[in-house]
GUMARSE-447273 format. One record per residue (C-alpha): residue in one letter; x, y, z; chain. Coordinates in steps of 0.05 Angstrom, whole numbers, plus 5000, padded with zeros to 4 digits. Layout:
BEGIN
- aa c1 c2 c3 ch
- a X Y Z A
...
END
This chain:
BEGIN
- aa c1 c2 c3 ch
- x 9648 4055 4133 A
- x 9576 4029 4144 A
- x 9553 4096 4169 A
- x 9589 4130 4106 A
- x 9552 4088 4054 A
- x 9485 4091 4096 A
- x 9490 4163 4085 A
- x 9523 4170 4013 A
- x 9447 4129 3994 A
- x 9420 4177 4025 A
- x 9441 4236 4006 A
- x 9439 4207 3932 A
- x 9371 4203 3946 A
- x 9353 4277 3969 A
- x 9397 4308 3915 A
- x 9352 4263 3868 A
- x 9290 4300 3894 A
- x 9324 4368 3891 A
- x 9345 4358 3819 A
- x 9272 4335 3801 A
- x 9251 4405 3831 A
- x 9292 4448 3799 A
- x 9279 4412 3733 A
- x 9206 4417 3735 A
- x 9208 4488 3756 A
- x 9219 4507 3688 A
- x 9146 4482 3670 A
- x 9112 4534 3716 A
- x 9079 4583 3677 A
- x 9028 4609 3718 A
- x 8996 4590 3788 A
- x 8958 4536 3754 A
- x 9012 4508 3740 A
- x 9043 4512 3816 A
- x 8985 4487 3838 A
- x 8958 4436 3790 A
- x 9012 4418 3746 A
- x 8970 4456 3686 A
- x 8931 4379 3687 A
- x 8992 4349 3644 A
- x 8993 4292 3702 A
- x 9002 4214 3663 A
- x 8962 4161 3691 A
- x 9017 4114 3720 A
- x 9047 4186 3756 A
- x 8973 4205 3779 A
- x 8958 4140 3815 A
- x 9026 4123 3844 A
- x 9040 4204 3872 A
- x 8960 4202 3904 A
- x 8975 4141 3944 A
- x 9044 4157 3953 A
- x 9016 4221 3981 A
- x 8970 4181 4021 A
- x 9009 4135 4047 A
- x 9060 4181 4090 A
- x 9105 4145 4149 A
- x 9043 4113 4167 A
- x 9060 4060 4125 A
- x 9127 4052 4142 A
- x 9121 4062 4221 A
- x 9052 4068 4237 A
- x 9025 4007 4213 A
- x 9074 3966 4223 A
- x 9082 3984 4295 A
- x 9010 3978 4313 A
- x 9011 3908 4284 A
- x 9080 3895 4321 A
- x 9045 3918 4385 A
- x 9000 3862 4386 A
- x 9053 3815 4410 A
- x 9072 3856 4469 A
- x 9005 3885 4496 A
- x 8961 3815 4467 A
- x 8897 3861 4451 A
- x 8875 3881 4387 A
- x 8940 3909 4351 A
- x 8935 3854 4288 A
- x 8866 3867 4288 A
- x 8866 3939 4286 A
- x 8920 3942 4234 A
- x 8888 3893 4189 A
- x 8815 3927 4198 A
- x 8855 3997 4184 A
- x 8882 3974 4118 A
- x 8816 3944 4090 A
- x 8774 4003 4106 A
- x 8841 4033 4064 A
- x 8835 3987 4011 A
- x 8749 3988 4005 A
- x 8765 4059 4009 A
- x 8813 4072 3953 A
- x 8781 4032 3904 A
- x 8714 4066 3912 A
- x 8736 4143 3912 A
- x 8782 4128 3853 A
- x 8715 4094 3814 A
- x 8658 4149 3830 A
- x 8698 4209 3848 A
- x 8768 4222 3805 A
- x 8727 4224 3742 A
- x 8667 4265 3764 A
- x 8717 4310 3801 A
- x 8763 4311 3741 A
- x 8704 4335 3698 A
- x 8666 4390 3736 A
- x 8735 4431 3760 A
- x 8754 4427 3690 A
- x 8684 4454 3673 A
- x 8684 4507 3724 A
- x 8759 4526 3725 A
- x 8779 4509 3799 A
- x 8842 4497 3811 A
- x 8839 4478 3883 A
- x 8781 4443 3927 A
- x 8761 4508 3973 A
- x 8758 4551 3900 A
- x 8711 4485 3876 A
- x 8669 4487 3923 A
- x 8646 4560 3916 A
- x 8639 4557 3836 A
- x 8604 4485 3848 A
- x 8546 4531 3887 A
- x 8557 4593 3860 A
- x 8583 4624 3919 A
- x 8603 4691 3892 A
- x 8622 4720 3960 A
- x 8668 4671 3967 A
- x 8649 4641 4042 A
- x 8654 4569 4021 A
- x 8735 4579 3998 A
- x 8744 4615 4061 A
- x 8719 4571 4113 A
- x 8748 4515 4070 A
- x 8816 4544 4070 A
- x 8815 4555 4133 A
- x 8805 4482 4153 A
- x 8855 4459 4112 A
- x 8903 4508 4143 A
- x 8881 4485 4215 A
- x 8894 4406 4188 A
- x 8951 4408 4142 A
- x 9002 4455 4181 A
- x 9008 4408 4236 A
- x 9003 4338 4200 A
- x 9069 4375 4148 A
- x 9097 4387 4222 A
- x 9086 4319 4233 A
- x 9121 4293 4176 A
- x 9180 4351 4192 A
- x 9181 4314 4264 A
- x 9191 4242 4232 A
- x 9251 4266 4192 A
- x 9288 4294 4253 A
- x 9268 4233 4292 A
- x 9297 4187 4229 A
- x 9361 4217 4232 A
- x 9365 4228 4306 A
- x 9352 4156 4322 A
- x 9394 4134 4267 A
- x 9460 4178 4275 A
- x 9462 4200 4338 A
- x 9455 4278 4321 A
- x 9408 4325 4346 A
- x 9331 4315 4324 A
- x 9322 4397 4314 A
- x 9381 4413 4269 A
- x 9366 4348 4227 A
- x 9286 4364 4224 A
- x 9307 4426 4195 A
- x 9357 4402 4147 A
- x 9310 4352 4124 A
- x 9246 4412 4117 A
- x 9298 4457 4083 A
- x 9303 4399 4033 A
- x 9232 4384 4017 A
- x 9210 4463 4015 A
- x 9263 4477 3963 A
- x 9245 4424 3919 A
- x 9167 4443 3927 A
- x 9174 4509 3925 A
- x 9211 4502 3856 A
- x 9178 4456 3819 A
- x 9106 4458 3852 A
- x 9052 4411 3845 A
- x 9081 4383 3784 A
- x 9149 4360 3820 A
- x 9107 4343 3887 A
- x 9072 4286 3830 A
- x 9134 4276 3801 A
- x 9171 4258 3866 A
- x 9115 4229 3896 A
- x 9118 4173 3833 A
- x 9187 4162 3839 A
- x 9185 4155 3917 A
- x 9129 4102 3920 A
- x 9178 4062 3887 A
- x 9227 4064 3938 A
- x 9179 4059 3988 A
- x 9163 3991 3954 A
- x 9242 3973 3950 A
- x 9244 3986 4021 A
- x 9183 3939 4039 A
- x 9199 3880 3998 A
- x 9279 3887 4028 A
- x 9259 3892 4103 A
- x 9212 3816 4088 A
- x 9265 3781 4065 A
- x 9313 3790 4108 A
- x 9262 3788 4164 A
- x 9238 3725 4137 A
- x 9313 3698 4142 A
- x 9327 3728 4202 A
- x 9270 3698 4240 A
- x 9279 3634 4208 A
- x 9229 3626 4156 A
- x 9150 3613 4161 A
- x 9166 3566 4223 A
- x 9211 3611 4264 A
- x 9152 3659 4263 A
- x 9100 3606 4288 A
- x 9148 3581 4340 A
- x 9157 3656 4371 A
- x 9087 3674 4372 A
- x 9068 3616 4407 A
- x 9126 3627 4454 A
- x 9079 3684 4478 A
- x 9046 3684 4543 A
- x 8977 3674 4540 A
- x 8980 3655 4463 A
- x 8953 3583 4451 A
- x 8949 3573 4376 A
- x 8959 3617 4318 A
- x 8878 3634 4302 A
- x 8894 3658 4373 A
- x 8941 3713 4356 A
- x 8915 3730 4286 A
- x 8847 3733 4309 A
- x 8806 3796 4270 A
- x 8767 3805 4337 A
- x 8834 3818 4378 A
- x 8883 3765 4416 A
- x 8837 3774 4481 A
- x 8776 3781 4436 A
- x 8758 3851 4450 A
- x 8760 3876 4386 A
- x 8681 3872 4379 A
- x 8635 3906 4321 A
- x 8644 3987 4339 A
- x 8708 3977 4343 A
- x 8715 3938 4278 A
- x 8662 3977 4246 A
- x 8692 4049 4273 A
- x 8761 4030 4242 A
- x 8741 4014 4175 A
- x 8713 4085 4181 A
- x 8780 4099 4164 A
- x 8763 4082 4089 A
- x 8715 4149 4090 A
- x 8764 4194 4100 A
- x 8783 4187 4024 A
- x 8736 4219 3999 A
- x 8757 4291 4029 A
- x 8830 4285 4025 A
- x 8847 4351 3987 A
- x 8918 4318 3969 A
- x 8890 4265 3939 A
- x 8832 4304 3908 A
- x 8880 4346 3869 A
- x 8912 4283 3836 A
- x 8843 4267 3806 A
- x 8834 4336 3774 A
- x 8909 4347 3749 A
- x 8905 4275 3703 A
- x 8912 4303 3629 A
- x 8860 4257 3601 A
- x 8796 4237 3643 A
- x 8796 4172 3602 A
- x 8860 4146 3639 A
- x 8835 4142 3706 A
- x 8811 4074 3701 A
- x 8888 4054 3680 A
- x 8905 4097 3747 A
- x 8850 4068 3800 A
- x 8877 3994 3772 A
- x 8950 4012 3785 A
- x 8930 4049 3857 A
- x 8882 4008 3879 A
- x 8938 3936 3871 A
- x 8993 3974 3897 A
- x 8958 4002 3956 A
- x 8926 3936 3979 A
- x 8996 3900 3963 A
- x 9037 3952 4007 A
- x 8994 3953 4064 A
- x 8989 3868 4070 A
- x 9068 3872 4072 A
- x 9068 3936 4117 A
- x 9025 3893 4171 A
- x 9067 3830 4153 A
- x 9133 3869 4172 A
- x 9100 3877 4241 A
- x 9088 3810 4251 A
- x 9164 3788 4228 A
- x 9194 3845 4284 A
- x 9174 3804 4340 A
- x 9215 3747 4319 A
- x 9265 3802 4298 A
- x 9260 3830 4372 A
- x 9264 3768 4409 A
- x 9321 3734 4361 A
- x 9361 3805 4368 A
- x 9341 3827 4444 A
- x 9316 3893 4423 A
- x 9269 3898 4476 A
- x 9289 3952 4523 A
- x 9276 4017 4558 A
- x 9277 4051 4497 A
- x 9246 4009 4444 A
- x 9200 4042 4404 A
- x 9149 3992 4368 A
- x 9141 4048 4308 A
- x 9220 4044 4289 A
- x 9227 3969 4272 A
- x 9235 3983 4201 A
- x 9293 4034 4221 A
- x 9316 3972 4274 A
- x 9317 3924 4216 A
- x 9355 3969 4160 A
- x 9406 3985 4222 A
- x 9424 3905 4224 A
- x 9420 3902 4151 A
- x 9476 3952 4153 A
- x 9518 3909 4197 A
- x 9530 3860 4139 A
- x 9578 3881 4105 A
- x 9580 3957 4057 A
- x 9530 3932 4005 A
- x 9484 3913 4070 A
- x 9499 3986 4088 A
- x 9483 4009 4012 A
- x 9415 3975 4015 A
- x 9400 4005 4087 A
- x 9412 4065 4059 A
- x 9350 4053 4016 A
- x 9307 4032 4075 A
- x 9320 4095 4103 A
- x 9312 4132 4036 A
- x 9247 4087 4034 A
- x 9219 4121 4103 A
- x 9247 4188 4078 A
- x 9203 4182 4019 A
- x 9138 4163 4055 A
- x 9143 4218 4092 A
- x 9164 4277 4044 A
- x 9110 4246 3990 A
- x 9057 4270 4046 A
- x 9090 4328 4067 A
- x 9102 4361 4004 A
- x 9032 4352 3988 A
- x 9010 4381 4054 A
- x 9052 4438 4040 A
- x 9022 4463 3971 A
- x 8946 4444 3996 A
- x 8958 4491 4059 A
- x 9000 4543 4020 A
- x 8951 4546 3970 A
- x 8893 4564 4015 A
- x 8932 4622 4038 A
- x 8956 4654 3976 A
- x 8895 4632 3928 A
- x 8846 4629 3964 A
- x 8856 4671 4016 A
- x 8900 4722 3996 A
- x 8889 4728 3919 A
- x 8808 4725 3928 A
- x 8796 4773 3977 A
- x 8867 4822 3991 A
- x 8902 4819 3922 A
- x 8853 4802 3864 A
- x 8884 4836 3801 A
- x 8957 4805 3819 A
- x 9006 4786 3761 A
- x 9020 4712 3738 A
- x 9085 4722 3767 A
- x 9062 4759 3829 A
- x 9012 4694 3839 A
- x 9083 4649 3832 A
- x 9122 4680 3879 A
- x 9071 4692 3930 A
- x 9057 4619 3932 A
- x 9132 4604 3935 A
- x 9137 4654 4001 A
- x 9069 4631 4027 A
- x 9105 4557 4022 A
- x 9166 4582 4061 A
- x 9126 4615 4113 A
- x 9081 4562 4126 A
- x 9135 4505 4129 A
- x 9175 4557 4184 A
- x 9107 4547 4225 A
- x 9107 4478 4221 A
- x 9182 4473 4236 A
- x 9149 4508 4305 A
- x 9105 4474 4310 A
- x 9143 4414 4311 A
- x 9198 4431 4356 A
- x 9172 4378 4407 A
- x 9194 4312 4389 A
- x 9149 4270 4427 A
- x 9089 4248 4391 A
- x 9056 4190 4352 A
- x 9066 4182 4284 A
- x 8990 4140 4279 A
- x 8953 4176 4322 A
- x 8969 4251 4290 A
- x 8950 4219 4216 A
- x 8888 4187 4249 A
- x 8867 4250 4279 A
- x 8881 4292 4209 A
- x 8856 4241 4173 A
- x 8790 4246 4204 A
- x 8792 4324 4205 A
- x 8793 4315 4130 A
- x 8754 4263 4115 A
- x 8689 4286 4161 A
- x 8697 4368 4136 A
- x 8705 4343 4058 A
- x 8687 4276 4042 A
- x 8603 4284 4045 A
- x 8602 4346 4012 A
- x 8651 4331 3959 A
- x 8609 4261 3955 A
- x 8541 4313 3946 A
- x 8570 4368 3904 A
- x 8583 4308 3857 A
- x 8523 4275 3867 A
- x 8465 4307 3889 A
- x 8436 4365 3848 A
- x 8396 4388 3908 A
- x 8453 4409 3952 A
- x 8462 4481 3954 A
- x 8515 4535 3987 A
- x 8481 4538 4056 A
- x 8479 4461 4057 A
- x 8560 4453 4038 A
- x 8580 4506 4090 A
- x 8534 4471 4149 A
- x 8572 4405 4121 A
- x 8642 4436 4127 A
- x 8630 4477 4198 A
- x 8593 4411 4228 A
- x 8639 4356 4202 A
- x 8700 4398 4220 A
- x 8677 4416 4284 A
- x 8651 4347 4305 A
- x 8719 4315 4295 A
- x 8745 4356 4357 A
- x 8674 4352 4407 A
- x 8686 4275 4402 A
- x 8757 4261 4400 A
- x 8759 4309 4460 A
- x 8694 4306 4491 A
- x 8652 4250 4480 A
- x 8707 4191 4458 A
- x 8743 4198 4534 A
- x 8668 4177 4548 A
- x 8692 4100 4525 A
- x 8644 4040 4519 A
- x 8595 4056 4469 A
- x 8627 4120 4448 A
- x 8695 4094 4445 A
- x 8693 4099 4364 A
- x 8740 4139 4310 A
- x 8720 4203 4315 A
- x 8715 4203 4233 A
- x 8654 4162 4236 A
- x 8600 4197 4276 A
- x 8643 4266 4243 A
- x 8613 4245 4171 A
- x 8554 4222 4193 A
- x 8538 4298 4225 A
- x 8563 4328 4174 A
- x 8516 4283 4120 A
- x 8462 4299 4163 A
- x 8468 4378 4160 A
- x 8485 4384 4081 A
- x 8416 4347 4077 A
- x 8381 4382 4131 A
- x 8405 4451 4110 A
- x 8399 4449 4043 A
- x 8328 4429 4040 A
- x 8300 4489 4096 A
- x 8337 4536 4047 A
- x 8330 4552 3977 A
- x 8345 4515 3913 A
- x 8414 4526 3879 A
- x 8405 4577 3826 A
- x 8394 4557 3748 A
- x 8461 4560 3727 A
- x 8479 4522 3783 A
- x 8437 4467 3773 A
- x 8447 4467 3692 A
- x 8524 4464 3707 A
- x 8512 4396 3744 A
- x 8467 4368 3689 A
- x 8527 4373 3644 A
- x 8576 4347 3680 A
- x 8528 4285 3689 A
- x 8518 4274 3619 A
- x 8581 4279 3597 A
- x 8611 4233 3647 A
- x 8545 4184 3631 A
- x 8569 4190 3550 A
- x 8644 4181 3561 A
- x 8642 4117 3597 A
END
């Protein structure tokens, strides 16, 4: 009986999202529309379906089980998690106040419809270069973080109903393409908004019963300082790490984290599909509360599973710090059916952390293929409806790569976002930041920044990071920084931008300077 209503919640759930698909479909006119929405997006939809986007299973499982790690391995797990979510939170706030509006403004102004086709009309890259290298990034990014997120729904269900992780991964991508493919960008949004509320649900259900189960404020105190080695509380919430080890790279490399905002394509889009510019204060409010407040609780959930693991002797051969959100709705759903109702919404709650990302990830990577791949340099005088149904088979193609791709089960659900994350952050953020900002920047300076930041991302992580002590750092940090470096270097041993260019970026300065 528990099982059946864990899974009639669910399934209410996904035929939700498919019906939402299907329903916006009919809105899709043209590829503009598949790709951004025809900018019809409200404000409350904008900001919740960007950080909902954002957010992914990291929120869910990552966070919590790095913070939830800190009781086992009594290093820096609290204070990486809490470091983590303020570079998040410093980071939200400021790309949704300098960037969304700016952004909003000059792709409106130069019709671009996705970041690669922005950044060639931003320089007046006729040939095209900048939207193919920049495709091509987010194509060597995005497929494997969506084959992440197909690898945390298999590994949901797996763990949760005993049934085989590869039939249920594909079950679970077969349900997410078909509600992309049909309804697009605008039913990615529109999902996106209604699955950051259950993602909220979920968190605010798992703290109160965790807070019950581990016997309030004081059973928590009392188990932590049950801990080996743990003396007093400052002790174990320390921001430099339990065994103070957490020192200033490491604090100052993980609020790096906060950089990679600024080149998230996913999150970009959101900013230029908003129907009215003059909304996106109402929408970096409503993000910028609900991120902050999500992320506290996330870490906060980590901290009540150790009481929940002690008090429930979860700790064995195969306990998996990441899960305890799935370990909590599981005991929820021993209550009694309504327990197994509401764990039913946990597990929706995960669900929709993870296919808010992933559908994202799927349109930004299938639109680098088909539009800016494909339709600017194979097929350039396609139909509307040869543009729509190339993107829907581009969609399909790419998720049957990252269903490959994620065949192997065995991987980290924080450590693949962190390593994305940085790809994205370190290739996009500084020239986005200087297309927007600094007139001077020209074509051969954005595609130095791209190549350099991309690159730079793997020659640490790989190379120089393994290297530890001083050069122990996110690999997103020194990433930007190179890539900063060479927009600025580059640009100024090469020529100006062209008139029109530089006119262009006059305009979109004074308007956004006379609508504020």
């Amino acid at each position: 009986m528990k099982l059946t209503m864990m899974i009639f919640a669910i399934l209410v759930y996904l035929g939700f999202m498919v019906y939402l698909g299907i329903n916006l479909s009919k809105k899709n006119k043209s590829a503009d529309d598949m790709y951004l929405g025809g900018r019809r997006l409200g404000p409350y939809v904008t900001a919740m379906s960007a950080e909902a986007s954002d957010m992914s299973s990291w929120l869910l499982m990552g966070l919590p089980g790095v913070a939830l790690l800190n009781a086992f391995s009594k290093s820096g797990g609290f204070a990486e998690a809490v470091w983590t979510a303020l570079g998040l939170a410093i980071g939200t706030y400021v790309n949704w106040l300098i960037v969304a509006k700016r952004i909003r403004v000059y792709t409106e102004k130069t019709k671009s419809t996705t970041i690669p086709a922005f950044l060639s009309d931003r320089f007046g890259d006729k040939a095209g270069i900048l939207t193919a290298v920049a495709a091509i990034v987010i194509i060597i990014f995005f497929i494997p973080y969506t084959a992440s997120g197909f690898s945390a729904i298999g590994k949901l269900a797996s763990s949760l109903f005993s049934v085989d992780y590869h039939s249920t991964m594909i079950v679970g991508a077969i349900i997410l393409v078909a509600y992309t493919v049909t309804g697009g960008f605008l039913a990615a949004s529109v999902t996106d908004f209604v699955q950051s509320i259950v993602m909220t649900v979920a968190l605010f259900v798992v703290v109160c019963f965790g807070l019950e189960n581990a016997g309030g404020l004081e059973g928590i105190q009392n188990n932590i300082l049950a801990i080996d080695g743990i003396e007093n509380l400052g002790q174990y919430f320390s921001l430099t790490g339990t065994d103070g080890s957490y020192g200033f790279l490491p604090i100052v490399s993980t609020l790096a984290w906060g950089l990679g905002y600024f080149g998230m394509p996913h999150i970009l889009l959101r900013f230029m599909a908003i129907e009215d510019e003059k909304k996106l204060k109402v929408s970096r409010r409503v993000a910028s509360v609900w991120v902050t407040i999500s992320m506290g609780i996330a870490i906060f959930i980590g901290v009540l599973g150790y009481s929940f693991v002690v008090n429930n002797n979860l700790l064995t051969d195969g306990f998996d710090a990441e899960r305890i959100v799935i370990y909590f709705a599981n005991a929820i759903a021993n209550l009694d059916s309504f327990g197994a109702i509401i764990a039913g919404v946990i597990i929706a709650g995960i669900l929709a952390s993870i296919m808010s990302t992933a559908d994202s990830q799927l349109l930004a990577a299938s639109s680098s293929v088909s539009e800016n791949l494909i339709r600017r340099f194979v097929w350039k005088n396609m139909s509307e409806k040869a543009q729509m149904w190339l993107a829907r088979i581009t969609m399909v193609i790419i998720a049957a790569v990252a269903i490959v791709l994620a065949w192997d089960q065995n991987s980290s659900v924080f450590r693949i976002v962190s390593f994305a994350w940085a790809g994205f952050g370190a290739a996009f953020g500084p020239i986005i930041l200087f297309a927007l900002f600094w007139k001077r920047t020209n074509k051969w300076g954005a595609l130095a920044g791209v190549v350099s930041g991309g690159a730079m991302v793997f020659i640490w992580k790989y190379l120089v990071r393994p290297l530890g002590g001083a050069f122990d750092i996110y690999e997103l940090l020194p990433a930007f920084i190179v890539s900063a470096i060479a927009i600025v270097a580059v640009s100024l041993l090469t020529a100006a931008p062209q008139k029109e260019v530089e006119d262009t970026f006059d305009e979109v300065v004074a308007h956004c300077k006379s609508s504020k």
